[in-house]
C-alpha positions in Angstrom: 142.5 83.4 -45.9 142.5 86.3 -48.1 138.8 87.1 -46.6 139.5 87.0 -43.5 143.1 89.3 -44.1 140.5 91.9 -46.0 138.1 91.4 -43.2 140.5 92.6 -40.8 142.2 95.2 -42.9 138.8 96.8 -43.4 138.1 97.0 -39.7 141.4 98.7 -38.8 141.2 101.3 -41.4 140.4 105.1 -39.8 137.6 105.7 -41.0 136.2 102.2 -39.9 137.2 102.5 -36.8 136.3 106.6 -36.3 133.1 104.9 -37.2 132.7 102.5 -34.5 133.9 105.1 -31.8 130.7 107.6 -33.1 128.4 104.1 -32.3 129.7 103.9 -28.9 129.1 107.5 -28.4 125.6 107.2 -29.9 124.8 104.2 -28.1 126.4 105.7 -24.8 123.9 108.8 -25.4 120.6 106.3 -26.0 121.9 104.8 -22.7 121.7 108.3 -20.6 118.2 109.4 -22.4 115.9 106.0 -22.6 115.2 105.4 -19.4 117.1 101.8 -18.4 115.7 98.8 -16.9 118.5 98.9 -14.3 117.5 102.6 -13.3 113.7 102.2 -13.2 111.3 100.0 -11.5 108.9 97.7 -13.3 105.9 99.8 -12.6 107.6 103.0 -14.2 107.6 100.5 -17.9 104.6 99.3 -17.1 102.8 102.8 -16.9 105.3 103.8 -19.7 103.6 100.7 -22.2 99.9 101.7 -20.9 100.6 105.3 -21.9 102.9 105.2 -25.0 102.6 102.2 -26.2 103.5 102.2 -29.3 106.9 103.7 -28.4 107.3 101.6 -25.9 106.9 98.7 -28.7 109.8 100.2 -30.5 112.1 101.0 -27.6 111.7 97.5 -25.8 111.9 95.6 -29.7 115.1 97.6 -30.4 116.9 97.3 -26.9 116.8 100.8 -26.6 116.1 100.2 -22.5 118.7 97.8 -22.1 121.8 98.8 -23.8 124.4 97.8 -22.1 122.9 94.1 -22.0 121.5 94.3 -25.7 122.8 92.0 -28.3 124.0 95.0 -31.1 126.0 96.3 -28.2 127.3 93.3 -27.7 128.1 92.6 -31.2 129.6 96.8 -31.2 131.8 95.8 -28.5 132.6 92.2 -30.2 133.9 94.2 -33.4 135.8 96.8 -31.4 137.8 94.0 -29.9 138.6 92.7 -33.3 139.6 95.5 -34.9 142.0 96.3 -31.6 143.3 92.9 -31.7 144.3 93.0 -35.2 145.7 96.5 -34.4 148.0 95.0 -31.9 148.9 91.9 -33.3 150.0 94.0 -36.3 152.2 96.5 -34.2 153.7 93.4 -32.3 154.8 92.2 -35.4 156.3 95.4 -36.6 158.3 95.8 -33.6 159.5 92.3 -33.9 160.6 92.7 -37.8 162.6 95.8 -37.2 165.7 95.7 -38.2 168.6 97.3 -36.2 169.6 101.0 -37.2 170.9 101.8 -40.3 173.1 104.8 -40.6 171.1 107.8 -42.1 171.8 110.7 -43.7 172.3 113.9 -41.6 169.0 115.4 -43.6 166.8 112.5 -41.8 167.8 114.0 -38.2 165.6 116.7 -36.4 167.1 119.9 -37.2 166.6 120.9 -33.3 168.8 117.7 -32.5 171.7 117.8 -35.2 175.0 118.9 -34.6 177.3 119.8 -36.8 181.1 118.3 -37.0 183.2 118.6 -34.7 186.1 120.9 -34.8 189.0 119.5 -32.8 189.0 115.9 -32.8 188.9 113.9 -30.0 190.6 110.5 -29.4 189.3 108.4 -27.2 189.2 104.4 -27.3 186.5 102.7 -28.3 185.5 100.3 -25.8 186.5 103.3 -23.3 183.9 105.3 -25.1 180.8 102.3 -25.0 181.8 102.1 -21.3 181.0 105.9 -20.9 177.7 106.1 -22.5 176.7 102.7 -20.7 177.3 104.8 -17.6 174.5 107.4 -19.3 172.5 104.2 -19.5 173.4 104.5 -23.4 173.5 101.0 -24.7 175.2 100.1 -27.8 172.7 99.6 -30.8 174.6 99.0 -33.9 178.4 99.7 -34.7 180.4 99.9 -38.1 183.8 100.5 -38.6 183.2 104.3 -38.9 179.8 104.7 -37.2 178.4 103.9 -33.2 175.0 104.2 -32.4 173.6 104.1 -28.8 169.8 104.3 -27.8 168.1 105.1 -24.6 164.8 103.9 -23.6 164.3 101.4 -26.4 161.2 99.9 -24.6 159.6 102.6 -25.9 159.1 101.5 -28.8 157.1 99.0 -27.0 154.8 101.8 -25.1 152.0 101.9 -27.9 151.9 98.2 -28.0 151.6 97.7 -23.9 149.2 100.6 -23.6 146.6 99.1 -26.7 147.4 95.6 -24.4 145.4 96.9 -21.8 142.7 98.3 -23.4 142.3 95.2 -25.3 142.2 93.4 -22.0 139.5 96.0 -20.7 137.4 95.7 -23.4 137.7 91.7 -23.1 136.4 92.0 -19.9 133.4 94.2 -20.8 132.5 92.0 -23.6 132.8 89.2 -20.9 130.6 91.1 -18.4 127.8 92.5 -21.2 127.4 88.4 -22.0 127.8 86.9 -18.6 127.2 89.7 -15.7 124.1 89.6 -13.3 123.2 92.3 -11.2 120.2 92.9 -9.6 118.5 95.6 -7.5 115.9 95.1 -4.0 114.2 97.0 -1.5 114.7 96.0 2.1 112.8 97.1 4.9 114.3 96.9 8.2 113.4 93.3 9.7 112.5 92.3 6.3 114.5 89.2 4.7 115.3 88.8 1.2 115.2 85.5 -0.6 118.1 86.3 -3.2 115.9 83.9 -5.3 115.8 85.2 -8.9 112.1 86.1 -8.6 112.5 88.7 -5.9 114.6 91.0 -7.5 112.4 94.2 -8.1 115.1 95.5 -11.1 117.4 92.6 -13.0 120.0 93.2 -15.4 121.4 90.1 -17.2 123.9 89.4 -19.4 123.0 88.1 -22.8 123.5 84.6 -22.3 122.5 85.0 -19.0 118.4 83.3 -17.7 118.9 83.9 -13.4 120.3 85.3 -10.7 119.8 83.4 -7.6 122.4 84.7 -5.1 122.4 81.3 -3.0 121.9 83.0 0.3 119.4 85.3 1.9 119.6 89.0 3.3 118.0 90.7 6.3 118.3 94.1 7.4 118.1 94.7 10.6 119.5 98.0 10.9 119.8 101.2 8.5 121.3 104.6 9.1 121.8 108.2 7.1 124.1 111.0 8.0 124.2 114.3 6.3 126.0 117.3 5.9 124.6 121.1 6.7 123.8 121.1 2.6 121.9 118.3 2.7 124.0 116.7 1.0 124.6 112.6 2.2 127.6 112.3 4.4 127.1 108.4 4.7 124.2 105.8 4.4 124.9 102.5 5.1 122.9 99.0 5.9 123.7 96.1 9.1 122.5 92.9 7.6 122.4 89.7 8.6 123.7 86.9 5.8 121.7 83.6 6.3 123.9 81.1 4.1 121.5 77.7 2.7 122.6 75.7 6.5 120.9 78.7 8.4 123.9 80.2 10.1 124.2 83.7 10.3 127.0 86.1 9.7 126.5 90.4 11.1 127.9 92.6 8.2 127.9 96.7 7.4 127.2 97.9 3.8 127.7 101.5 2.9 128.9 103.0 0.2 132.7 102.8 0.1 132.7 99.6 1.6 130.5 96.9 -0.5 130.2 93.3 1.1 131.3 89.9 -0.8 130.1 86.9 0.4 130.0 83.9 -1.9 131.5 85.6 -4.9 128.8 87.9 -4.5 129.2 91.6 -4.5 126.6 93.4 -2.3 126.5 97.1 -3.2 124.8 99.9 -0.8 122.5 102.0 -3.3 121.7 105.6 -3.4 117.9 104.4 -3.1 116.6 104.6 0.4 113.5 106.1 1.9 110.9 105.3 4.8 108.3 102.3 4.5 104.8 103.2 5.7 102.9 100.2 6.8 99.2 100.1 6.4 96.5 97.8 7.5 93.0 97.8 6.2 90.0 95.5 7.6 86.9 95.0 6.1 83.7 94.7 8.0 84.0 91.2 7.3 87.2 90.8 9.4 89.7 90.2 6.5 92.5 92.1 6.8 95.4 93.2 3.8 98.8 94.4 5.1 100.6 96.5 2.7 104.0 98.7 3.0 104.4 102.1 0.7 108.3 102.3 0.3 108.6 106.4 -0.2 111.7 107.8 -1.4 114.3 110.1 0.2 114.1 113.4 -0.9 116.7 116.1 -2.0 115.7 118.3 0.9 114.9 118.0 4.1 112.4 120.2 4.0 110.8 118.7 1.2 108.1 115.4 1.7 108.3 111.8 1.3 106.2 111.5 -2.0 104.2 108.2 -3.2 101.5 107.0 -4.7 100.4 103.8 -5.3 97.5 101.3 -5.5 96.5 99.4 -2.3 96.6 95.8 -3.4 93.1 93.7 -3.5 91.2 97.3 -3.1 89.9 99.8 -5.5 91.6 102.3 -3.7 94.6 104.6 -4.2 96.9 106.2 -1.7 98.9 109.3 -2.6 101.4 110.4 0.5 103.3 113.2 1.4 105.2 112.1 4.1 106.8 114.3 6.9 109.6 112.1 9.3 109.3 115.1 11.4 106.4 117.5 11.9 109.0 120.6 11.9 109.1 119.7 8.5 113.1 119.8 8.7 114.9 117.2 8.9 115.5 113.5 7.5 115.3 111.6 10.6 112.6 110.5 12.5 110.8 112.4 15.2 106.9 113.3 15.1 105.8 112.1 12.1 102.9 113.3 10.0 101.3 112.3 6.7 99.4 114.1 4.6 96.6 111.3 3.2 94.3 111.3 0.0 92.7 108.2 -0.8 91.2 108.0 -4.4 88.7 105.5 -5.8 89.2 105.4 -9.7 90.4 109.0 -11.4 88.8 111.4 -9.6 87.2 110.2 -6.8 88.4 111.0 -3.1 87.1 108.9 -0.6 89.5 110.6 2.1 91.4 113.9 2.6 93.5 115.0 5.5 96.5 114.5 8.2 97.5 111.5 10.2 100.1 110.4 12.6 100.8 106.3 13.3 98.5 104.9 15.1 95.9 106.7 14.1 92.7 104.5 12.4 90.5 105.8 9.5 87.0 105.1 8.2 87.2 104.0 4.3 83.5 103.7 3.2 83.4 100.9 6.0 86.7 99.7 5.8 89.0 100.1 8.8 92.9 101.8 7.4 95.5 102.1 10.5 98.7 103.8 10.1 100.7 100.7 11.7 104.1 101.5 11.7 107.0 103.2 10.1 110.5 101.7 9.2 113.3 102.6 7.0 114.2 100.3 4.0 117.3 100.6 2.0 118.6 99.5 -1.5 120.8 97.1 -2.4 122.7 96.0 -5.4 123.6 92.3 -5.4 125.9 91.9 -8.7 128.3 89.1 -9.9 131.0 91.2 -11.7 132.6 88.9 -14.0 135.6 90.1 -15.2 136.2 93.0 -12.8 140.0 91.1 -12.3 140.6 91.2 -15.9 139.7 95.0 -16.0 142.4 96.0 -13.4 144.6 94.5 -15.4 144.0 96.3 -18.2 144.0 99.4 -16.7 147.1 99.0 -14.6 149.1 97.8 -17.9 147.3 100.6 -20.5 148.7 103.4 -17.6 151.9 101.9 -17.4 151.9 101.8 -21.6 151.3 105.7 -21.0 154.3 106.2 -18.7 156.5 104.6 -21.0 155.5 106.4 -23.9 155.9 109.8 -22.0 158.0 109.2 -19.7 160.9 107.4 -21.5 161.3 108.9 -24.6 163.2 106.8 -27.1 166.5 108.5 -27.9 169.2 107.7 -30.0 173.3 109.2 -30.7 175.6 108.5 -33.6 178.9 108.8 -33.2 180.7 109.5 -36.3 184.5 108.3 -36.1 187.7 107.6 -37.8 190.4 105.2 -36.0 189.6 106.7 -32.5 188.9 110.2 -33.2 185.5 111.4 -33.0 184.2 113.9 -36.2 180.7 114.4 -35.5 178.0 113.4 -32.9 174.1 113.4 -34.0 171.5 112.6 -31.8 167.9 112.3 -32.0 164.2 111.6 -29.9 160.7 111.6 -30.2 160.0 114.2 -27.5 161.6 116.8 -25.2 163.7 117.9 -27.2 165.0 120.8 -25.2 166.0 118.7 -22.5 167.2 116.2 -24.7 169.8 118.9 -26.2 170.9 120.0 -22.2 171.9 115.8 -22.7 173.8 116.2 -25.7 175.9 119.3 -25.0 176.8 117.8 -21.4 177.9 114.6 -23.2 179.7 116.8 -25.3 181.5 118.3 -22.6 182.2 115.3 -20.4 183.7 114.0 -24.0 185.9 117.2 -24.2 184.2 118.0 -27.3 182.7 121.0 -28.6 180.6 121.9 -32.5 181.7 124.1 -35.1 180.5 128.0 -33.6 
């Protein structure tokens, strides 16, 4: 037992904990400059491990990509929740031991809140005089034959120990959603169905303990719209979907930002990730044909092109795009569209150079490439927050921990008596002490009492 007391003693200390606030922070920072597997796409590691890989090595071995799902994160957090709960548990039980007030000495009051005796006694009753600071919401604390005490706002006392409650709670449930969450990122064309099998999922992010995400339902998009401002900027993106549940029957549903879908304790989140899909068909003299879509992503500008490159799959060939939705070359939406082709085979060899529009068919030493069609696709985040109950919680109790702290400031009076005339009055709080004094002299007054000049 004495261990696991010295254990817990240790991790509560200052320094300890200063400590484990710095990891956070550092781990925070590795989170923003490693790129994250919930930010990237597979091909982005994949060219990362062909060029660097011996960093790569290093960064995947240590979890540097994957932070917020790694296990010393986990275990950061899993400390940090100790060393909070012991906190707590230790200022419940301080609170709880407290005695009632003991008279002090005038020398232990703030000097801004101390008053001096009173000149002209007053006499006044004594259960008249509980009655009149009740009425001040004053509530008897402690009384002696000689001395009364009243306090204000005792549950403040209390605000420290509610507000460390909810963080507690919120970091409960983020160690519950580092160990347990799944999330997962796809790209949907329009028409296109998703499978929500585990598989499918072009970016995952799973908890520690976690092996799948199969969503148990699948996703079509069958409609997708952007809106913008004059700046450019996105005034509202959202996706129509159709959910297919496992018996076939279909259910119509709007995704946008503001407004994510949950359907079978799935969270369905509309992504900042959208672009146009440029479908492509190549036949080969023998008459076997590859269909392939190049998912280009939305640019800051409107004037600025749809950029891609990629490889076009069971060829040696690859395609790099600059994609125009419109030929004015300003604007997002669709109109006359026009791409800007070059087709490479290996580093440095182009096979083709030059404009196209869809519809239009090109000669690939003897291959057949048409520019079939052109569709929107959009991202979407499907995610099982666990937890996400548990952190409102926390943050509705920590905030109302914070109004009691600030809001009602503990105070406290002494009434110094003999029989029923009053002699002195001494009052004291934690804060506001200006306003707390504008208190004392109108109790004064209403008491028809006044200090020594």
């Amino acid at each position: 037992m004495k261990i696991i007391e010295r254990f817990f003693k240790t991790i509560t200390k200052p320094k300890f904990v200063i400590t484990l606030i710095i990891l956070t922070l550092i781990a925070t920072f590795i989170g923003v400059i490693v790129p994250q597997v919930s930010d990237k796409s597979p091909s982005y590691f994949e060219e990362w491990k062909l060029t660097s890989p011996n960093t790569f090595y290093i960064v995947n071995l240590l979890q540097l990509n994957r932070v917020y799902t790694s296990v010393w994160f986990l275990s950061l957090v899993f400390i940090i929740m100790l060393s909070l709960g012991y906190s707590l548990y230790s200022q419940v039980r301080r609170n709880l031991k407290r005695k009632d007030f003991a008279p002090l000495l005038s020398s232990h009051w703030p000097a801004a809140a101390d008053w001096d005796s009173i000149e002209t006694k007053t006499v006044i009753e004594q259960e008249s005089l509980i009655r009149f600071m009740r009425r001040r919401r004053y509530f008897l604390k402690n009384r002696s034959d000689d001395i009364l005490v009243f306090s204000k706002n005792s549950i403040n006392r209390w605000g420290g120990v509610i507000f460390h409650s909810g963080l507690f709670l919120i970091i409960i449930a983020a160690l519950i959603g580092l160990a347990f969450q799944k999330r997962g990122f796809v790209q949907v064309m329009e028409g296109e169905v998703f499978s929500g099998i585990h598989d499918d999922f072009l970016v995952k992010e799973l908890g520690v303990f976690q092996k799948r995400f199969d969503v148990g339902f699948k996703t079509q998009l069958y409609k997708f719209n952007h809106e913008y401002w004059e700046t450019d900027q996105i005034k509202d993106i959202s996706s129509s979907v159709n959910i297919i549940d496992k018996d076939g029957k279909t259910k119509e549903k709007t995704i946008n930002v503001n407004s994510p879908l949950k359907y079978n304790g799935i969270n369905i989140y509309q992504s900042f990730d959208y672009g146009y899909a440029l479908t492509f068909i190549l036949k080969r003299p023998d008459g076997s044909e590859t269909v392939t879509h190049f998912l280009l992503d939305r640019p800051d500008r409107r004037t600025k092109p749809f950029i891609g490159s990629s490889d076009f799959p069971r060829t040696p060939y690859i395609f790099k795009m600059k994609f125009y939705s419109d030929i004015s070359m300003n604007s997002f939406r669709l109109g006359k569209p026009i791409l800007y082709l070059q087709v490479l085979k290996g580093v440095n060899n182009i096979v083709f150079d030059g404009l196209i529009i869809p519809g239009n068919m090109i000669n690939i030493e003897g291959n057949l490439v048409k520019f079939f069609n052109i569709s929107h696709w959009s991202g979407l985040i499907f995610a099982k927050d666990i937890g996400i109950v548990i952190v409102y919680a926390g943050f509705i109790i920590a905030v109302t921990g914070i109004i009691i702290i600030y809001m009602l400031p503990y105070k406290e009076i002494r009434l110094t008596r003999v029989g029923d005339s009053i002699t002195s009055i001494h009052g004291t709080t934690k804060r506001y002490h200006a306003i707390f004094e504008e208190e004392m002299n109108n109790i004064k007054a209403e008491l028809g009492v006044k200090a020594d000049e």
